[in-house]
TITOR-892967 format. One record per residue: x, y negated, z negated of N, C-alpha, C in turn; residue number from 0. Coordinates in Angstrom, 3 decimals, padded with zeros to 6 digits. Example, Ala and Ser with C-alpha at 12.3 -4.5 7.8 and 13.67 -1.06 7.14 Angstrom:
2
n.px; n.py; n.pz; ca.px; ca.py; ca.pz; c.px; c.py; c.pz; resi
013.190; 005.690; -007.800; 012.300; 004.500; -007.800; 013.200; 003.300; -007.800; 0
012.850; 002.250; -007.080; 013.670; 001.060; -007.140; 012.900; -000.030; -007.870; 1
END
This chain:
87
n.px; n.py; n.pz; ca.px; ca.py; ca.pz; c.px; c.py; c.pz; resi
001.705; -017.302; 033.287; 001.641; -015.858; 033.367; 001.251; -015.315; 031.989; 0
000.234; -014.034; 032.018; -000.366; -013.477; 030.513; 001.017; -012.799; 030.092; 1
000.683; -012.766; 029.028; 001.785; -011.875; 028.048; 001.474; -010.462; 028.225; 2
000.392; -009.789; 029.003; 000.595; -008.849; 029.024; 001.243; -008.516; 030.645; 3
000.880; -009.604; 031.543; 001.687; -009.372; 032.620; 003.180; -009.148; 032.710; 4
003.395; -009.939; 031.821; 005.074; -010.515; 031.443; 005.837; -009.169; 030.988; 5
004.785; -008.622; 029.979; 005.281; -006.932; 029.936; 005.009; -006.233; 030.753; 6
004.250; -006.206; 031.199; 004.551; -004.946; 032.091; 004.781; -004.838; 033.369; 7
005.354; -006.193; 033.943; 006.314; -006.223; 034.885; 008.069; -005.802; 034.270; 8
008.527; -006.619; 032.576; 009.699; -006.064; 032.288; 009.606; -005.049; 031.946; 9
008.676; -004.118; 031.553; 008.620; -002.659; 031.294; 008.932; -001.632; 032.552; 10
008.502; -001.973; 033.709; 008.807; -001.149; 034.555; 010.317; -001.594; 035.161; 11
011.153; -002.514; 034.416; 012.429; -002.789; 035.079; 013.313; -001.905; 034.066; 12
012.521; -001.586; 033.325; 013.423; -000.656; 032.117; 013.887; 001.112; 032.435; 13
014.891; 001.256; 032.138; 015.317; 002.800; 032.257; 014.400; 003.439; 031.713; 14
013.779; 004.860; 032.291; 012.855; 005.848; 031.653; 013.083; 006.118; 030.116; 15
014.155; 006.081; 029.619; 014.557; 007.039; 028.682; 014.103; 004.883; 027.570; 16
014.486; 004.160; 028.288; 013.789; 003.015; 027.186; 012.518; 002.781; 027.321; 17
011.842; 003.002; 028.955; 010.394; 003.399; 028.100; 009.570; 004.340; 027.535; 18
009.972; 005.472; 027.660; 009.525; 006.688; 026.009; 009.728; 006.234; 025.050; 19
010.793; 005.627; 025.068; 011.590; 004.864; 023.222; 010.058; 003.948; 023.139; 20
009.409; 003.404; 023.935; 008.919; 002.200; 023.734; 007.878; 002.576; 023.531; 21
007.315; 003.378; 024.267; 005.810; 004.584; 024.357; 005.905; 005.143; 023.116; 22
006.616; 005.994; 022.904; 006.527; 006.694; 021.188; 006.310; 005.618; 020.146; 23
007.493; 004.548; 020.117; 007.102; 003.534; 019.362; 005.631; 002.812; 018.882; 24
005.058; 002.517; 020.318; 003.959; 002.038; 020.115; 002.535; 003.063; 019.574; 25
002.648; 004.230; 019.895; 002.010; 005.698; 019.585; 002.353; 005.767; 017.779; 26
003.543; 005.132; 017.488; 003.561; 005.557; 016.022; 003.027; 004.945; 015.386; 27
002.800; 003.574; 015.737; 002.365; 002.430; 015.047; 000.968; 002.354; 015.232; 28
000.233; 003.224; 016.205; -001.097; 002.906; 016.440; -001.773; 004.252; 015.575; 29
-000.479; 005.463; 015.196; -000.898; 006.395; 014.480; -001.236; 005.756; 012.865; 30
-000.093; 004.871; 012.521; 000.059; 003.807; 011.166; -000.926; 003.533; 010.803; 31
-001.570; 002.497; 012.068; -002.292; 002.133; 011.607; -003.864; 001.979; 011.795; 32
-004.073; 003.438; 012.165; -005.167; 004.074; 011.844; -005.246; 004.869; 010.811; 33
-004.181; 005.270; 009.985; -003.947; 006.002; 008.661; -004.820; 005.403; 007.887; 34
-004.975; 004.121; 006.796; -005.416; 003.692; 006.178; -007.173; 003.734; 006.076; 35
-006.790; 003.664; 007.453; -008.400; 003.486; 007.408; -009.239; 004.841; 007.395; 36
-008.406; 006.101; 007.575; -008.971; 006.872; 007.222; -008.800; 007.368; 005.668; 37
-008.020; 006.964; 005.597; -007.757; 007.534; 003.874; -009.008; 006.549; 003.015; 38
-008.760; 005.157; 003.821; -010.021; 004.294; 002.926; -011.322; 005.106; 003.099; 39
-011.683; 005.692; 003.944; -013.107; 006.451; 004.260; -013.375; 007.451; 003.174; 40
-011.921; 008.431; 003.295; -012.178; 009.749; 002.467; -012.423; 009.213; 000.896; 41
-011.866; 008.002; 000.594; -011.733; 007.723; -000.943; -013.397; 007.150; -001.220; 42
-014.150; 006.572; -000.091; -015.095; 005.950; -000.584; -015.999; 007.225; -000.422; 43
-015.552; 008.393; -000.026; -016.586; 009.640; 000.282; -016.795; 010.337; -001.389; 44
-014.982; 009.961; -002.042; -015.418; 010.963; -003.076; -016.752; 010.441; -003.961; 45
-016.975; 011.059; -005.127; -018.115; 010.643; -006.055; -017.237; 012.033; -007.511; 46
-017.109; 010.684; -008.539; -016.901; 011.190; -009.627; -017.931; 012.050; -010.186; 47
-018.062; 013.132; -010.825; -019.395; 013.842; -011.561; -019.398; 012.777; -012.575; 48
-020.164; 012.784; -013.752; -020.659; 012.288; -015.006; -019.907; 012.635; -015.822; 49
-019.588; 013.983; -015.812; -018.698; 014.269; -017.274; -017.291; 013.518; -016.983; 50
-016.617; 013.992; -015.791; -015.405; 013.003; -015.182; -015.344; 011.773; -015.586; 51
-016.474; 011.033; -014.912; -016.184; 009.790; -015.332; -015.901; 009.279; -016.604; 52
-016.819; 010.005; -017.490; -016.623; 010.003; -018.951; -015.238; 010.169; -019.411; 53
-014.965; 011.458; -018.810; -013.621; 011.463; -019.128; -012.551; 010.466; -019.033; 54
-012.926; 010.048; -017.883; -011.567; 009.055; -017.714; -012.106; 007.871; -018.337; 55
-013.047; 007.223; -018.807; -013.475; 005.624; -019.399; -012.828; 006.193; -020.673; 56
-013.169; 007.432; -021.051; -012.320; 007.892; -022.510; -011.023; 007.414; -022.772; 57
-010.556; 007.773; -021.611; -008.860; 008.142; -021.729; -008.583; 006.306; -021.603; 58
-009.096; 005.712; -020.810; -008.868; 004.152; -020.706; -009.206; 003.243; -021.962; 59
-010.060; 003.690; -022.333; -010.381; 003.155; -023.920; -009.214; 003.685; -024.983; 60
-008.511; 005.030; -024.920; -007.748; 005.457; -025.860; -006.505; 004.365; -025.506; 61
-005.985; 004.002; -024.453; -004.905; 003.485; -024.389; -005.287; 002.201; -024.092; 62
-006.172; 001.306; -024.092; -006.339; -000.049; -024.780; -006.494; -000.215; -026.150; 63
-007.049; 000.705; -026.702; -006.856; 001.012; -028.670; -005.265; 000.765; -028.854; 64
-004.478; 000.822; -027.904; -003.222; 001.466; -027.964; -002.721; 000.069; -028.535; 65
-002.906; -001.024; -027.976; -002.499; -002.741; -027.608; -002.872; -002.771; -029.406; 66
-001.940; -003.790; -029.339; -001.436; -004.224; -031.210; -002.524; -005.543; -031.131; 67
-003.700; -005.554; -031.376; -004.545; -007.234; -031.508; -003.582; -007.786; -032.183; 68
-002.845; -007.916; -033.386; -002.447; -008.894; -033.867; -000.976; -009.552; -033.625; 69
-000.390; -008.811; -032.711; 000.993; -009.205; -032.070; 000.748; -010.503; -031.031; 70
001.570; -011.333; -031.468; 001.806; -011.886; -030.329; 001.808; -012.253; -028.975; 71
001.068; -012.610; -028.190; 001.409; -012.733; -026.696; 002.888; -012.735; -026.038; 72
003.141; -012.273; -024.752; 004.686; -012.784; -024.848; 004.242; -012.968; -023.342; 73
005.398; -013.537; -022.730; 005.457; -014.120; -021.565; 006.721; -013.211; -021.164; 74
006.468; -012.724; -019.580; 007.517; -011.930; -018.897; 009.011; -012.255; -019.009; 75
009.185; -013.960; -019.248; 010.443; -014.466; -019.867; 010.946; -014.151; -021.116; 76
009.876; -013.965; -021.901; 010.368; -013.800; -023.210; 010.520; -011.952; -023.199; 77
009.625; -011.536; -022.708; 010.235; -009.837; -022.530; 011.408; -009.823; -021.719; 78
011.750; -010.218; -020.903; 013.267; -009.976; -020.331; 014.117; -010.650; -020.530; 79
014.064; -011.659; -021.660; 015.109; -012.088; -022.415; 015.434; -011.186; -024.192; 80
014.564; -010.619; -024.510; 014.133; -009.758; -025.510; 015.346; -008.286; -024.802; 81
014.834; -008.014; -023.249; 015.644; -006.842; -023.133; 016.793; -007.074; -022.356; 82
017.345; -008.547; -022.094; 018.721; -008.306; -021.543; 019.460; -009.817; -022.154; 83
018.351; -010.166; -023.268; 019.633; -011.615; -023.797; 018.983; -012.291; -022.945; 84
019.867; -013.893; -023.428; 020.230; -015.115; -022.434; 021.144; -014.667; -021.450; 85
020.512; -015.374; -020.398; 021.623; -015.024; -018.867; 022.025; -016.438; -018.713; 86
END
């Protein structure tokens, strides 16, 4: 027997009020996950102007100037032993 037979023979053995629960459920999740994909659309719609972009490669360059070249590397162990000791 298909898996979708299998449901929806136990779906109709279910009380009304558990299949709305089940109907909304599935309605929310199909709202979910069509979200993304519209938000992915609108983002590939925008277009930075020229001066914008400028702006922001600016601002990304100011705060990699930021990074010390001559410090040390550290490893995520050694920063969270730096901020909470030996455990």
């Amino acid at each position: 027997m298909a898996l979708e037979d299998r449901l929806l023979g136990n779906f109709h053995r279910l009380q009304p009020e558990q299949r709305q629960l089940i109907v909304e459920f599935s309605e929310l999740l199909l709202k979910q996950a069509s979200r993304p994909q519209v938000e992915q659309a609108k983002v590939q719609e925008q277009v930075l102007s020229e001066s914008e972009r400028q702006r922001r490669l600016a601002l990304v360059d100011e705060i990699s100037a930021l990074a010390n070249p001559a410090a040390p590397p550290t490893s995520n162990r050694e920063h969270d032993r730096y901020l909470y000791g030996d455990a």
